[in-house]
C-alpha positions as CSV (number, residue, x, y, z in Angstrom):
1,X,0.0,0.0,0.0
2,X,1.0,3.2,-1.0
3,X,2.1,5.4,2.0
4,X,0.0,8.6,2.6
5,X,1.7,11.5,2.4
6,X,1.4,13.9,5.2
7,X,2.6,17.2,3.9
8,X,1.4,20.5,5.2
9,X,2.0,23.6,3.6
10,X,1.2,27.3,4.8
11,X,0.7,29.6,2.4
12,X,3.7,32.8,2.9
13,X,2.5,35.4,1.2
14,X,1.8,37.7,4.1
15,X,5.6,37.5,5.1
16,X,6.1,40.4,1.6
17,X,3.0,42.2,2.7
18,X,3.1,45.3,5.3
19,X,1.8,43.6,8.9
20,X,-2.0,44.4,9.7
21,X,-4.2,42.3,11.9
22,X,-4.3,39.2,9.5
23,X,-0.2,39.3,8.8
24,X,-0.1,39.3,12.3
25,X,-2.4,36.6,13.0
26,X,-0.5,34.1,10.4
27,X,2.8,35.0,11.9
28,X,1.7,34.1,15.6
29,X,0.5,30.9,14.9
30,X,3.4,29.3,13.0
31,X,5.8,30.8,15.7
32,X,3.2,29.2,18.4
33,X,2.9,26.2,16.0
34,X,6.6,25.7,15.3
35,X,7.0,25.3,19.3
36,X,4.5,22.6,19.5
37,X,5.3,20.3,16.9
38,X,9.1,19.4,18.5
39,X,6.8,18.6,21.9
40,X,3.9,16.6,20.1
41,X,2.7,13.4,17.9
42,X,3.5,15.4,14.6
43,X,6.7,13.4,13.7
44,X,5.3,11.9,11.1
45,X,4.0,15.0,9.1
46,X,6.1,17.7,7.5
47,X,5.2,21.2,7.8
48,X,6.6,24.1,5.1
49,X,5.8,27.8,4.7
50,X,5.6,28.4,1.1
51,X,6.9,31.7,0.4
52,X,7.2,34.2,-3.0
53,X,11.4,34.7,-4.3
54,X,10.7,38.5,-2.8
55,X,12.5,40.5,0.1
56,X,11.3,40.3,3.1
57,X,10.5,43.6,4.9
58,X,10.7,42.3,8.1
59,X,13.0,39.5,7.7
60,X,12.4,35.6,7.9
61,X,10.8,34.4,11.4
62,X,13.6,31.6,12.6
63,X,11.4,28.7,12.9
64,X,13.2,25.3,13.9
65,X,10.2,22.7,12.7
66,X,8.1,24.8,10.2
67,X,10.4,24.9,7.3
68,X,10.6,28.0,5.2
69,X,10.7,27.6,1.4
70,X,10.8,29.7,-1.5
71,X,8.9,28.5,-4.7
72,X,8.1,30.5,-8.1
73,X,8.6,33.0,-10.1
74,X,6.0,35.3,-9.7
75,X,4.9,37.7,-7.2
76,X,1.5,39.1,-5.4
77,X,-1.8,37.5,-7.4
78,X,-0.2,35.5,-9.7
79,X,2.3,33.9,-7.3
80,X,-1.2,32.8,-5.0
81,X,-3.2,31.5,-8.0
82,X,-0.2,29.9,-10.3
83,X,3.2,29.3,-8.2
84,X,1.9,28.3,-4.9
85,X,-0.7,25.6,-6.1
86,X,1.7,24.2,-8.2
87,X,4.8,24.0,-5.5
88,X,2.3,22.6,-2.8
89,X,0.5,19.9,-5.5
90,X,1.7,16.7,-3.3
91,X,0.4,18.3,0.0
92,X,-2.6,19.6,1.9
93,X,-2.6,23.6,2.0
94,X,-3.0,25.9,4.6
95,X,-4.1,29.7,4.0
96,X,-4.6,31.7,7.2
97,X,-4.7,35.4,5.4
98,X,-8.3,34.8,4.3
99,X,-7.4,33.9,0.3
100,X,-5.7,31.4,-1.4
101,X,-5.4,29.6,-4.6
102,X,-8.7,28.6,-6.2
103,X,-7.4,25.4,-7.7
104,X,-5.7,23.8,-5.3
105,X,-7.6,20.5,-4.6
106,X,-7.0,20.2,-0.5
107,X,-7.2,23.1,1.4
108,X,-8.5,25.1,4.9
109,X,-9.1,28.6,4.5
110,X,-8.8,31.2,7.8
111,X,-11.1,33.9,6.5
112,X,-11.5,36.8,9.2
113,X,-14.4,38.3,9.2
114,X,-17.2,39.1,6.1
115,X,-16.5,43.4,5.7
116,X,-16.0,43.1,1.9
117,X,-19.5,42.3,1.7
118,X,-20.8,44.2,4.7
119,X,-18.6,47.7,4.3
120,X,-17.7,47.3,0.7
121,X,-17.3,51.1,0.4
122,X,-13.9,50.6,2.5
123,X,-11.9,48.9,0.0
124,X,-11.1,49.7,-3.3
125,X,-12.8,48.5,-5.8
126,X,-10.3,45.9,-7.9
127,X,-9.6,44.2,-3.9
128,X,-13.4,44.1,-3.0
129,X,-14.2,41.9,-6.0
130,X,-10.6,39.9,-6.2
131,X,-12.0,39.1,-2.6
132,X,-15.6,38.3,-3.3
133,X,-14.7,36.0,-5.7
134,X,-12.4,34.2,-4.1
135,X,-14.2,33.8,-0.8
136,X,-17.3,31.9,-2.5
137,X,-14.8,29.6,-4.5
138,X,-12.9,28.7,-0.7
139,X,-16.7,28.5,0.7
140,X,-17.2,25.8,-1.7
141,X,-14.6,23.7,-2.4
142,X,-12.3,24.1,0.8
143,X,-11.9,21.2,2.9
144,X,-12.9,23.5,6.2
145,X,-13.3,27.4,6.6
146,X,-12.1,28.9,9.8
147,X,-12.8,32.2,11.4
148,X,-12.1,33.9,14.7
149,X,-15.3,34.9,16.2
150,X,-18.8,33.5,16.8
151,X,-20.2,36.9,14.8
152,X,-17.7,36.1,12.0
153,X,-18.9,32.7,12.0
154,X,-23.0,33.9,11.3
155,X,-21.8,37.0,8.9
156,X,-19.5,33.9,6.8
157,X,-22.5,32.1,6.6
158,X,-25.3,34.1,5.6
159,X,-22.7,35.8,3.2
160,X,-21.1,33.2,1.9
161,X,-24.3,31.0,1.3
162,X,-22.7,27.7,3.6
163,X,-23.5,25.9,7.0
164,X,-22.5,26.9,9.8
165,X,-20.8,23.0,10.4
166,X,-18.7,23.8,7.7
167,X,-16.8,27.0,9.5
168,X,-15.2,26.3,13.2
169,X,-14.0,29.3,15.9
170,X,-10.6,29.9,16.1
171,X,-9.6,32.5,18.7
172,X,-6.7,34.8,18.7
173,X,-4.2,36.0,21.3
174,X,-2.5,39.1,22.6
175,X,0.1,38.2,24.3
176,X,2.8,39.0,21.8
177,X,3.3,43.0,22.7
178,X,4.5,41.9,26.2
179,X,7.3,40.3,24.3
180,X,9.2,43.2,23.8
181,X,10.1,45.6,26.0
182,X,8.5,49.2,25.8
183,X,10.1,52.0,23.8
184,X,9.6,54.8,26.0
185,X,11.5,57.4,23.6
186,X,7.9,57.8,21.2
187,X,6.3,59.6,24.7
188,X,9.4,62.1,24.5
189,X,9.2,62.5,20.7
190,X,5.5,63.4,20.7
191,X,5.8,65.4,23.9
192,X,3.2,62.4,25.6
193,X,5.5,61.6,28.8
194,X,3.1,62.4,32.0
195,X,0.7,64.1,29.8
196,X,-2.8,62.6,29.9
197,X,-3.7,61.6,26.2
198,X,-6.5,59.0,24.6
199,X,-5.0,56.2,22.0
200,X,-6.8,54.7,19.3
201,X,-5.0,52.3,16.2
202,X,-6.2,51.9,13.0
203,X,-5.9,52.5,9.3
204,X,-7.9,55.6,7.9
205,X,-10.1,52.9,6.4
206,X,-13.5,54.3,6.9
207,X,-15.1,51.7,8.9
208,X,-12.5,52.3,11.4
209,X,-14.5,55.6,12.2
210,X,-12.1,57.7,13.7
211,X,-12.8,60.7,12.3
212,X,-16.3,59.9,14.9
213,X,-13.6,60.1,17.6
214,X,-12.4,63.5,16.2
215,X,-14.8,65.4,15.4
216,X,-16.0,64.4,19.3
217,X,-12.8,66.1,20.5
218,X,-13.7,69.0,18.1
219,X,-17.1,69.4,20.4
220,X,-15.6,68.8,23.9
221,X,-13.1,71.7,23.3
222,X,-10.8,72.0,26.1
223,X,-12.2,69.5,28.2
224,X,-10.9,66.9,25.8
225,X,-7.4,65.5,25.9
226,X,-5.0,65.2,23.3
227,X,-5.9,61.9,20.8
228,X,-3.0,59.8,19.6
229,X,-3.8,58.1,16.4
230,X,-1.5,55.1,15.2
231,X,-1.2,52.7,12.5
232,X,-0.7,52.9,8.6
233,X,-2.9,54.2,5.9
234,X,-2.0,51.5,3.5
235,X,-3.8,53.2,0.8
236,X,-3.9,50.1,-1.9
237,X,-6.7,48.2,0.0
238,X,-8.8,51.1,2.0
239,X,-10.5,54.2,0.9
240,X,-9.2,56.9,2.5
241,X,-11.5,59.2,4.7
242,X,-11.1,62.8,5.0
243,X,-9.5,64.4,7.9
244,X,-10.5,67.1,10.5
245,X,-7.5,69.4,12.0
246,X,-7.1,69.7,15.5
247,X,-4.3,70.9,17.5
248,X,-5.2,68.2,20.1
249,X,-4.8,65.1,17.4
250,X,-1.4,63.4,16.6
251,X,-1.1,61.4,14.0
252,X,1.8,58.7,14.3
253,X,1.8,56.4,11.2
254,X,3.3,53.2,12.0
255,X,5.0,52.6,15.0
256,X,7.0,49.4,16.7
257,X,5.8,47.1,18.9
258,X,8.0,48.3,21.6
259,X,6.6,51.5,21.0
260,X,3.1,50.6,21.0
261,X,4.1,49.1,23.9
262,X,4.7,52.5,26.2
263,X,1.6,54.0,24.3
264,X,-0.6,51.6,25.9
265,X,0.6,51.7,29.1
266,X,0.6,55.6,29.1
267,X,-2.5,56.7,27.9
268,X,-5.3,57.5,29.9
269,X,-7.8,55.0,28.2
270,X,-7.9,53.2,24.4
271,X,-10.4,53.9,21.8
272,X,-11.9,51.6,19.4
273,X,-14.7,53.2,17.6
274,X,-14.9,50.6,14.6
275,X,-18.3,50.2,12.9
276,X,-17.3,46.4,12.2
277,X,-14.6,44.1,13.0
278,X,-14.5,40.0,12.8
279,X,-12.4,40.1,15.9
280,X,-10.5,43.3,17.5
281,X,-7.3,42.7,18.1
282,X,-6.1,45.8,19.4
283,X,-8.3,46.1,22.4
284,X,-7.2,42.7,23.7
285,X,-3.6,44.7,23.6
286,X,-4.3,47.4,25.3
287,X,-5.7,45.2,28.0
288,X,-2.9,42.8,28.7
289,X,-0.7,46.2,29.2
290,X,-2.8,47.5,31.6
291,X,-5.0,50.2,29.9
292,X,-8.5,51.2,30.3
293,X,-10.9,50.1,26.9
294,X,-13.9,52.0,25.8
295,X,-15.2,50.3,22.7
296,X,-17.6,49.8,20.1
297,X,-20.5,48.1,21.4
298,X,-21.2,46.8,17.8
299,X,-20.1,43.4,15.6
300,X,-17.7,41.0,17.2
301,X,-16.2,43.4,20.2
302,X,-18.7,42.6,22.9
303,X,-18.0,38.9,22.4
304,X,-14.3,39.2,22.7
305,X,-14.1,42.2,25.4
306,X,-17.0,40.9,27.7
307,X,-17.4,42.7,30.7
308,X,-13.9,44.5,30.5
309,X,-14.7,47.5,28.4
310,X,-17.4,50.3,28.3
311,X,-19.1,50.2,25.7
312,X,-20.8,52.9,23.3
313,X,-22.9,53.4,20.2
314,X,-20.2,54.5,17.4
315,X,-22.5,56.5,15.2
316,X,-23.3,58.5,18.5
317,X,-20.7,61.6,19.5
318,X,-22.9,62.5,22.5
319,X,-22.2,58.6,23.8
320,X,-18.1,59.2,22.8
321,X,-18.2,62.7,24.7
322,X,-19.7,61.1,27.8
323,X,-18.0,57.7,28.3
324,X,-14.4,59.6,27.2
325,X,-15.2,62.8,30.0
326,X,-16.1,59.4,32.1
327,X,-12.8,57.8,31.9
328,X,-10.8,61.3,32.1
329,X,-12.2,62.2,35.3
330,X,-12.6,58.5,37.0
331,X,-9.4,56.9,38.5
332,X,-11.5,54.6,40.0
333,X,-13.6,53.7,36.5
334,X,-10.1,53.5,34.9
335,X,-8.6,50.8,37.9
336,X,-11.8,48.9,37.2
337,X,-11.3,48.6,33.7
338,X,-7.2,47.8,34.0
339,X,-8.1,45.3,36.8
340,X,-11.0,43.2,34.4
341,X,-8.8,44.1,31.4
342,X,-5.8,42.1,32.6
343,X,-8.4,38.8,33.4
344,X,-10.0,39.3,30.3
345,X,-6.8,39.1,27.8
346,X,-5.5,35.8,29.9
347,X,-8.3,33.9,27.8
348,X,-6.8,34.8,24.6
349,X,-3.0,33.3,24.4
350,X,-1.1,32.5,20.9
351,X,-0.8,29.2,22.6
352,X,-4.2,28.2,23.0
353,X,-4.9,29.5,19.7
354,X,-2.2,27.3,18.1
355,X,-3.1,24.0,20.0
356,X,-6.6,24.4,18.5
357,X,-5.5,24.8,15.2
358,X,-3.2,22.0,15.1
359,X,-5.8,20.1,16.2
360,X,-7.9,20.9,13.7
361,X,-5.3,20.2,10.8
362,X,-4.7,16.9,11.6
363,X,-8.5,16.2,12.0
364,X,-9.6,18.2,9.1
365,X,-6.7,16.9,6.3
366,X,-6.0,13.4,7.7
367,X,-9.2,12.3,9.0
368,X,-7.9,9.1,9.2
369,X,-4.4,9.5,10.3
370,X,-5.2,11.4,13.6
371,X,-2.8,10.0,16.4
C-alpha cells in the first residue's frame, strides 16, 4: 500500500505584505505552531511555509520545525493563484490570510471576518471583488473554513451562502506585545511623557470611524485630551477618509511594537470606535498592558471584550463625549477597567490558539491518520 503523504503547507505570502491584523495573525500561529510540533505526535508529518522569491520587509521568522521555502517565479496574485498551487501539489494547503489559490484541490481557508461584503465602500474597488470572488470559490470547495469569532462565524454564513458546520471558531491572542520591552522614547518625541492623552490604532479605512472620535474632541473643546492616532494608511486596500485638524490630534503612522508598547501603558484609556470588526485585536492589547478600553458596542467586540470594556454606540458623538469625560475624570472607572482588562486578555494566548489549530489540521486533512 501506498504510503500517505502527510505534507502541510502554509501559504507565505503575508511574510512580503506590510503587517496588519491578518499578517499578524499568520505570523503568531506558525511561531506558536513551530514550538508545538518538536513537543507533540507530529513526527510523522512535514510542515513548510511556502513563500514568493521576494525581500522580506521584516526579515524571515527563525522557525526550527516549520520549514521555510521559496517556490516560483512570480509575485503578489499571480504567485497565489499559479506558483503556490503548483509547488504545494503533493500536500494539503493551509491559508490563514483569508485567500488562497482557487485550484488547489485540498485546502482550509482562515477567512476573518465578512466586511468586503458588509462595508464594501472601505476597499477599493479591484480588492473588493478579487475578494468576493475568491471567498465563495474557498466556501465551496475548501476542505474547512475557519474564522475567529462566533459573529464572523453567522456574517461567513449568511454571506457566503454555507452551514454553519462547515466553518469552526478559532480564537486569537494578545500576548505578543508583552514580548518586547517598551520603547519609551515615542512619549518624548510626541511630547506624551506624563501628559494625559486618549490612544486609538487603525488604518484611515472608513469603517475604522475615527474621524467619529475626532470630530468628538472637536465638540468637547478644552475638556478633551490630546488623541493619539497610530497605524498605517495602507492606501492600496482602504478608501481613504477625509480628515478634520485639531491641535489636540497626533497622527503617528506606524509605529513598533515596543513603541506601541509604552503607548498603551501611558494613555489614559484606548479607543476603538470601529463600525465592524471580525475580531479586534487591538483592544485585547491594550488590556494585557494594563490600559483602560472603551469600545464599540457593535459586531464582534462585545464577544471578545466581555465585561472588561465600556461600551458605546459608534454612530453617537454625545455617547463618545460622555463615556471619554467618564474615563478622564474617574481613576476609579479607569482601575476597574485595568483590573478586568488584565483577566479578560489571559483567555486569549497564541498558545491556545495554536493547540486548536493544530488540532484541527490533523483532524480536518487526515481524517484518518489522527494520532
Amino acid at each position: 500500500m501506498k504510503k500517505e503523504n502527510r505534507t502541510i503547507y502554509f501559504n507565505g505570502r503575508f511574510l512580503v505584505q506590510p503587517k496588519t491584523g491578518v499578517q499578524r495573525f499568520a505570523e503568531e500561529m506558525l511561531t506558536e505552531l513551530d514550538g508545538l510540533i518538536a513537543g507533540s505526535t507530529c513526527s510523522n508529518y512535514e510542515f513548510i511555509c511556502l513563500v514568493p522569491p521576494e525581500n522580506y520587509p521584516r526579515g524571515l521568522p527563525d522557525w526550527q520545525n516549520v520549514r521555510i521555502q521559496p517556490c516560483g517565479r512570480l509575485k503578489g496574485n499571480l504567485w497565489e493563484q499559479i506558483d503556490l498551487p503548483f509547488a504545494a501539489q503533493r500536500g494539503k494547503l493551509v491559508n490563514l490570510c483569508n485567500i488562497g489559490p482557487v485550484l488547489h484541490p485540498s485546502q482550509i481557508s482562515v477567512i476573518h471576518d465578512a466586511s468586503v461584503f458588509t462595508v464594501p465602500e472601505a476597499y477599493s474597488t479591484a480588492f473588493r471583488l478579487k475578494y468576493k470572488f475568491i471567498y465563495h470559490v474557498l466556501a465551496r470547495s475548501a476542505l474547512q473554513i475557519l474564522t475567529v469569532s462566533q459573529f464572523s462565524k453567522k456574517e461567513l454564513s449568511r454571506y457566503l451562502h454555507i452551514t454553519e458546520e462547515k466553518i469552526r471558531v478559532l480564537s486569537e491572542g494578545c500576548e505578543h506585545i508583552l514580548r518586547t520591552q517598551a520603547d519609551h522614547s515615542i512619549l518624548d518625541k510626541f511630547s506624551l511623557r506624563g501628559q494625559p492623552y486618549f490612544l486609538a490604532v487603525g488604518s484611515a479605512s472608513r469603517h475604522k470611524n475615527l474621524n467619529k472620535v475626532i470630530e468628538a474632541m472637536h465638540s468637547c473643546g478644552e475638556y478633551f485630551p490630546r488623541l493619539v492616532i497610530a497605524g498605517g494608511s495602507f492606501s492600496q486596500v482602504f478608501r481613504s477618509e477625509e480628515t478634520i485638524p485639531t491641535d489636540k490630534l497626533i497622527r503617528l503612522g506606524f509605529v513598533t511594537d515596543a513603541q506601541l508598547r509604552s503607548l498603551y501603558e501611558n494613555a489614559l484609556a484606548f479607543v476603538f470606535p470601529s463600525l465592524y470588526e471580525g475580531f479586534g485585536l487591538p483592544p485585547l492589547e491594550a488590556m494585557v498592558c494594563g490600559c483602560p478600553v472603551m469600545a464599540s458596542n457593535t459586531t464582534s467586540l462585545p464577544e471578545v471584550c466581555g465585561d472588561a470594556a465600556v461600551y458605546f454606540d459608534p454612530t453617537s458623538e454625545e455617547q463618545i463625549i460622555l463615556i471619554t469625560r467618564q474615563l478622564a475624570n474617574s481613576h476609579i472607572l479607569r482601575n476597574e477597567l485595568r483590573k478586568k482588562g488584565l483577566e479578560r486578555a489571559q483567555q486569549f494566548t497564541w498558545n491556545k490558539a495554536a493547540r486548536e489549530l493544530l488540532k484541527i489540521l490533523i483532524a480536518e486533512l487526515f481524517p484518518l491518520s489522527v494520532e
